[in-house]
C-alpha positions as CSV (number, residue, x, y, z in Angstrom):
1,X,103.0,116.2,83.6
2,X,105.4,118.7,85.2
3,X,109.2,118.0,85.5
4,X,108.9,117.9,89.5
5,X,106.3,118.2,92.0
6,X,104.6,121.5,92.7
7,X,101.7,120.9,95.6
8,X,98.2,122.7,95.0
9,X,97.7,122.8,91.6
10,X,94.4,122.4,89.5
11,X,93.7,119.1,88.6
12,X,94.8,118.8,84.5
13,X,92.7,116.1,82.7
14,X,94.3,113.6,80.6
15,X,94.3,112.3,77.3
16,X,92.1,111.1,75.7
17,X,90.4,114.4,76.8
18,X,86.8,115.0,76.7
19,X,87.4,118.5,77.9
20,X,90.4,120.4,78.7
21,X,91.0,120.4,75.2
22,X,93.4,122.8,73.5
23,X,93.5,123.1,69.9
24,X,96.5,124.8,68.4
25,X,96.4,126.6,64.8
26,X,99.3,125.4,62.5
27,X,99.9,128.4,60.0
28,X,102.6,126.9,58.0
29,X,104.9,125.1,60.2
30,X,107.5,123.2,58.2
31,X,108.5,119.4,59.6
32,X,111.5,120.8,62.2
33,X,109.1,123.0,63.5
34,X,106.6,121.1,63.9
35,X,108.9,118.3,65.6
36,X,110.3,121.2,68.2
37,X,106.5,121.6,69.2
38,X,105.3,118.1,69.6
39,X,108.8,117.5,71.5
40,X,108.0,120.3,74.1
41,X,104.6,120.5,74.3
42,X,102.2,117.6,72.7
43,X,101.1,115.7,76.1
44,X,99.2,119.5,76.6
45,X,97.7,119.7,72.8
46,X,94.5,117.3,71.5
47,X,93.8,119.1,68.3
48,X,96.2,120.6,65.6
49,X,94.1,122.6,63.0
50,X,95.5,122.6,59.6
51,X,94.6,126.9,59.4
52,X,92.1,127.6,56.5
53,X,93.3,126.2,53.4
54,X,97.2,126.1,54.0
55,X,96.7,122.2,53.7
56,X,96.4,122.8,49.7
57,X,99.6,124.6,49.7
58,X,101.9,123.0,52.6
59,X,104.9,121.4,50.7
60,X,105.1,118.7,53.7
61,X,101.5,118.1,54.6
62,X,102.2,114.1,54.7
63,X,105.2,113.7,56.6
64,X,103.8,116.5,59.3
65,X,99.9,115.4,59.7
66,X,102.4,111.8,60.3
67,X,104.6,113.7,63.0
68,X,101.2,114.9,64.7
69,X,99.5,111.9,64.8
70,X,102.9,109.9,66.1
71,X,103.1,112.4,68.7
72,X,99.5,111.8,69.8
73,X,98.0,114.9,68.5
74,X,95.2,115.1,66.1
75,X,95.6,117.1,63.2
76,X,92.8,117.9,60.8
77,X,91.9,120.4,58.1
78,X,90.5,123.7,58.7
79,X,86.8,124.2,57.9
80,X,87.5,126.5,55.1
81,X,88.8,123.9,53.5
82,X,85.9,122.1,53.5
83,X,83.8,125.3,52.9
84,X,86.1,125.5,49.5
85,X,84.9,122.1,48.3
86,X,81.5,123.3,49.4
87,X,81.2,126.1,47.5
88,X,82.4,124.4,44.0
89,X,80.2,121.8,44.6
90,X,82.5,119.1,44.8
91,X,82.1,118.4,48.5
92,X,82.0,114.2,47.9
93,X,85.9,115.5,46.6
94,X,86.4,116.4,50.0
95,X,85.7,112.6,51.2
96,X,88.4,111.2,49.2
97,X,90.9,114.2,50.6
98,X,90.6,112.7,54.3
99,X,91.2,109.3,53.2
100,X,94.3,110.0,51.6
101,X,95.4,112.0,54.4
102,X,93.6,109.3,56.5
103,X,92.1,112.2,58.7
104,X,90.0,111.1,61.5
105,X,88.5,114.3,62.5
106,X,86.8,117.0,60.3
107,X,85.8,120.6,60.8
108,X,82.4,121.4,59.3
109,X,82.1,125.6,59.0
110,X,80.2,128.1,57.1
111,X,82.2,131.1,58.1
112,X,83.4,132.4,54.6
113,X,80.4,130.6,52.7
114,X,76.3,130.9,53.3
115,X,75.1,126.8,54.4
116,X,71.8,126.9,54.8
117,X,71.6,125.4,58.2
118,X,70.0,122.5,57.7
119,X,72.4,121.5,55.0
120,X,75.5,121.8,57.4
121,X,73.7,119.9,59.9
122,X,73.4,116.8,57.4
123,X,76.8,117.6,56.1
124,X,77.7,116.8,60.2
125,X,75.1,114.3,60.5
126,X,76.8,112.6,57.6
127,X,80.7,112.7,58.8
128,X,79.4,111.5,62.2
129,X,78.4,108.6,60.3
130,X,81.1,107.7,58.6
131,X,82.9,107.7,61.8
132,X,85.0,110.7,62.2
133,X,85.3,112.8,64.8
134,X,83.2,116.4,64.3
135,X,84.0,119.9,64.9
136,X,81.7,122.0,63.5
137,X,81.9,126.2,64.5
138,X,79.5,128.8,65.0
139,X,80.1,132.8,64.3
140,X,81.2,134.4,61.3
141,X,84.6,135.2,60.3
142,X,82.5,138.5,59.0
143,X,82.8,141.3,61.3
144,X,80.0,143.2,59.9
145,X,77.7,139.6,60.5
146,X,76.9,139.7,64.1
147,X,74.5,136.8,65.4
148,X,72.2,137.3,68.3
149,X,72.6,135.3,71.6
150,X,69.6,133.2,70.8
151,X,71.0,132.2,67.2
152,X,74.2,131.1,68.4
153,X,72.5,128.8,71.5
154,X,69.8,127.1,68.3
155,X,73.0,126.6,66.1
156,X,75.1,125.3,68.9
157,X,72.2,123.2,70.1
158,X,71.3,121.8,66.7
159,X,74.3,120.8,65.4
160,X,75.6,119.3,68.6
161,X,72.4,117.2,67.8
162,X,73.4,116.6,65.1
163,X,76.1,114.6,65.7
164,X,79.2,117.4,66.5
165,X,81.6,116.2,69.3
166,X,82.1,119.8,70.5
167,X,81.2,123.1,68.8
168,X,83.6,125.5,67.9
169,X,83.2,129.5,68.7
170,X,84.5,131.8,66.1
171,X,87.3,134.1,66.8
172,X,89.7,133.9,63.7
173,X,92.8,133.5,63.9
174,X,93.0,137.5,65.1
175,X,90.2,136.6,67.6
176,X,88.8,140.3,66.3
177,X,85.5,138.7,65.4
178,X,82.1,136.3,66.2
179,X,82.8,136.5,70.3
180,X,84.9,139.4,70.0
181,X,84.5,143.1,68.8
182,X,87.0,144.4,66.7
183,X,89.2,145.2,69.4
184,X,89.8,141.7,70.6
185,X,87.5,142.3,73.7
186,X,85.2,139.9,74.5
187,X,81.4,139.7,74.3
188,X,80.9,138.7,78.1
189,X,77.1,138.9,78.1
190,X,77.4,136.5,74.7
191,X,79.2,133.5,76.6
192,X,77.1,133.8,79.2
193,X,73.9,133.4,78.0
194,X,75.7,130.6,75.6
195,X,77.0,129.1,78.5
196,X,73.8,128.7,80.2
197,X,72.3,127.0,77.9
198,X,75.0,124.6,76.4
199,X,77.3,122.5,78.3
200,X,80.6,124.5,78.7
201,X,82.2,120.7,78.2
202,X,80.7,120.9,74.6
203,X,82.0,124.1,73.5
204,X,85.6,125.1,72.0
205,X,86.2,128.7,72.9
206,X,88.8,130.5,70.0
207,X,91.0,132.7,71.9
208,X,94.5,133.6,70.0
209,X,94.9,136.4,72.8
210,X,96.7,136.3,76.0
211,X,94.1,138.5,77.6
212,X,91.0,136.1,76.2
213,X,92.6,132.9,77.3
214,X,93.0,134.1,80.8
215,X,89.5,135.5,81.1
216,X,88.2,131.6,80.1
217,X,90.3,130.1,82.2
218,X,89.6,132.5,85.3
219,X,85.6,132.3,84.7
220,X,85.7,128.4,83.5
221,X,88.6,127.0,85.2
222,X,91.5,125.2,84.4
223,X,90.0,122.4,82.1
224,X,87.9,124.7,79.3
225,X,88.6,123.8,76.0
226,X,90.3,126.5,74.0
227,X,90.9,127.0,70.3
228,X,93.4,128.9,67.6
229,X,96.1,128.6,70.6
230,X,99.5,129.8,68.6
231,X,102.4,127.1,68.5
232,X,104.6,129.7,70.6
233,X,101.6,130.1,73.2
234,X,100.9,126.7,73.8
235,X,102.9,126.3,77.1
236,X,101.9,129.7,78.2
237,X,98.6,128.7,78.5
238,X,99.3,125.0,80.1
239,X,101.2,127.6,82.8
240,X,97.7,129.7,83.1
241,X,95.9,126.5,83.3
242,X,97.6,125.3,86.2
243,X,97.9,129.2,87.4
244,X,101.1,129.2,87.4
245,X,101.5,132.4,85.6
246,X,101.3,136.0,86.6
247,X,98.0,136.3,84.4
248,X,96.2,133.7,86.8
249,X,98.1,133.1,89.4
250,X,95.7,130.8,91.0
251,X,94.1,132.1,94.6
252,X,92.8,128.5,95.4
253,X,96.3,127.4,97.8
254,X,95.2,127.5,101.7
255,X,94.8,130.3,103.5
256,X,97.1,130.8,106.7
């Protein structure tokens, strides 16, 4: 995908990805720039989440979840939105809300909102069913809420199980929280255990910061699938991907 050939780089998998996904987070883009970013940069970006609820107040949600899905992108609303519906018990609302939009992928959370976990898992089991594509994510957007190793792996497990394409790891937009302490460093000893149990194929990591998406990229390689990726980052971390930037500057070229 690169403008002229560069030997020795990673091998980049290709759309229709099954991994080496990267997700970006739309905070309010309006249309012209949302065009700039799928002109530069939308063979690199599968997902486009719709952040939180800023679907309900976007003045151009039509024309741009049409732009996204022209470009070959995937848009879809965040899971709060769906966690709004949820808690106002008018979640069959929410069924309606992707066929208007005619969304083909939804997020199923329970970071804002207690779901009782067998709830969210029928709540996944049922959108599976219908035929969308499922995210569903782990963690809580709660810093004070911190989840064991082993409760993450059963949720992860279960709801994969459920019918979830790929699971999503909560970082927030700040990535300040669920894999991350306050300061934005990473719970190592978290993905790894995670890791170990769940294939790393399966799992969406959330990491808005530089320093997080090189760590997952060093440790998992160029194809892990990354999440909350800002619009301005995107070809930043294509660059890391293929080590082609001073972060990862990849030490996999021959040896003299």
């Amino acid at each position: 995908m690169g403008n002229f050939l560069l030997p020795e780089l990673p091998l980049r998998t290709n759309k229709p990805r099954s991994y080496g996904i990267t997700m970006v987070m739309d905070k309010g883009l309006g249309l012209h720039a949302a065009a700039d970013l799928m002109q530069v940069a939308a063979p690199y970006i599968d997902f486009v989440k719709l952040g939180w609820t800023t679907g309900y107040v976007s003045g151009v949600l039509s024309e741009k979840i049409k732009l996204y899905r022209d470009a070959g992108v995937e848009p879809y609303f965040g899971g709060t939105l769906w966690e709004a519906h949820y808690v106002r018990g008018v979640q069959r609302d929410f069924y309606a809300l992707l066929e208007r939009y005619e969304m083909r992928v939804v997020e199923v959370s329970d970071g804002s909102v207690e779901v009782p976990h067998e709830e969210k898992r029928k709540w996944i089991a049922d959108f599976r069913r219908r035929g969308y594509i499922v995210l569903s994510e782990v963690g809580s957007k709660d810093a004070t809420k911190v989840l064991p190793p082993f409760r993450w792996i059963e949720f992860i497990r279960a709801e994969l199980e459920a019918g979830s394409q790929w699971v999503i790891a909560e970082a927030r937009e700040s990535g300040t929280v669920g894999m991350y302490r306050a300061s934005g460093e990473l719970r190592e000893g978290l993905v790894e255990e995670i890791v170990h149990a769940v294939p790393v194929e399966k799992l969406i990591f959330e990491a808005p910061q530089r320093s997080q998406q090189a760590w997952f990229i060093r440790r998992f390689g160029a194809n892990v699938n990354l999440g909350n990726i800002a619009p301005e980052d995107i070809l930043s971390v294509e660059t890391m991907r293929l080590g082609l930037r001073g972060d990862i500057f990849w030490t996999s070229l021959k040896k003299e």
